[in-house]
Structure formats: structure tokens, C-alpha cells
N, C-alpha and C positions, 0 to 999 in steps of 0.2 A: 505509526506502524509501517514497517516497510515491509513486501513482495516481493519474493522473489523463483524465481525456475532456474533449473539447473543451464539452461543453455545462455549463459547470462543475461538476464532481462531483471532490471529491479524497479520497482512503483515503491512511492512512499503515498501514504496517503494520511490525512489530516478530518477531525471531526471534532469540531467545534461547537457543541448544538447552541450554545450562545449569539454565533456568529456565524454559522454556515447550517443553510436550507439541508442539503444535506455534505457527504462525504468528498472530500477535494485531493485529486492529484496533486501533489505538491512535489513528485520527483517522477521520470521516465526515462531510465539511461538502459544503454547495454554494453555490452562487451566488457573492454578495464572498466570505461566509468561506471559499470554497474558492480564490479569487486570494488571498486572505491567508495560506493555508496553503502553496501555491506559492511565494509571498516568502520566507516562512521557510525555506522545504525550501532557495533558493536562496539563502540569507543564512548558514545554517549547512551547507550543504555535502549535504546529504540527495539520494541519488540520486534522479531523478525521471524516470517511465516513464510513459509514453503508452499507456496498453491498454483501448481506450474498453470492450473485449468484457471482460474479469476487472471492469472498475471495475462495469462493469453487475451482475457475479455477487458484489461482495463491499460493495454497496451496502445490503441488506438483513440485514448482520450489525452484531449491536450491540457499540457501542466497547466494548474490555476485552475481546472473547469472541475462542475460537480460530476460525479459519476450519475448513469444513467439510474434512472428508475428500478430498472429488470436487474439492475446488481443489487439494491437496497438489501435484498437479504443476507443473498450471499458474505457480502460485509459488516452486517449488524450482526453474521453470528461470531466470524471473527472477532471484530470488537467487543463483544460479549463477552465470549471465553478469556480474552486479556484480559478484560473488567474481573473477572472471578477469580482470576490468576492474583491476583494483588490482595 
């Protein structure tokens, strides 16, 4: 799932409940590299979600790390609504 806000900022993030505790940053770009990250999301089929308010809160974690605690929901409802989308 990739994240993104209108002033260019895009988060991808990865949930693997097999392999990951919980939800992983796996991208943190902005400017072009975050319209380049958007290409791709929309080139290979990566859902992409507009939430200028979570991009702002998961802006400050570093690629590879889990996301905090106090986001858990915030992203499990996203993730959910994709789950239901399919």
C-alpha cells in the first residue's frame, strides 16, 4: 500500500503478519521521487491512498522500521477496507 499527500510525500508500507510484528515502512520519498513512487504504485497495481493526516504521522519513521504502536489502527483500518475491496 503506498501513502500519499498532495504536497508530495509518499510512504509505502508492507504487512506481512507471517513475517512482520507489525506494519513496515518500506518507501519514504518526496518531491519527483515521490511522483516516481506513484508511477510505480500505479504501474504495478499497488493500492494507493490519499491520507495527507497518517502520511504526516509516518513521515518520521525510518525505511525498514515497524510503525508505532498509536498508528496500529489508524492502518489496520486502511488495510482492512483494501482486504474488502478484493
Amino acid at each position: 500500500m503506498s501513502l500519499f499527500k498532495k504536497q508530495g510525500q509518499a510512504i509505502a508500507l508492507r504487512y506481512m503478519p507471517q513475517n512482520d510484528a507489525a506494519p513496515i515502512v518500506t518507501v519514504s520519498e518526496s518531491q519527483d521521487k515521490a511522483q516516481t513512487v506513484k508511477q510505480l504504485a500505479r504501474r504495478y497495481g499497488v493500492p494507493i491512498i490519499k491520507n495527507e493526516k497518517l502520511t504526516n504521522k509516518l513521515n518520521s519513521i525510518k525505511v525498514d522500521s515497524s510503525i508505532p504502536a498509536d498508528l496500529y489502527k489508524d492502518v489496520a483500518i486502511i488495510f482492512a477496507s483494501l482486504q474488502r475491496q478484493k
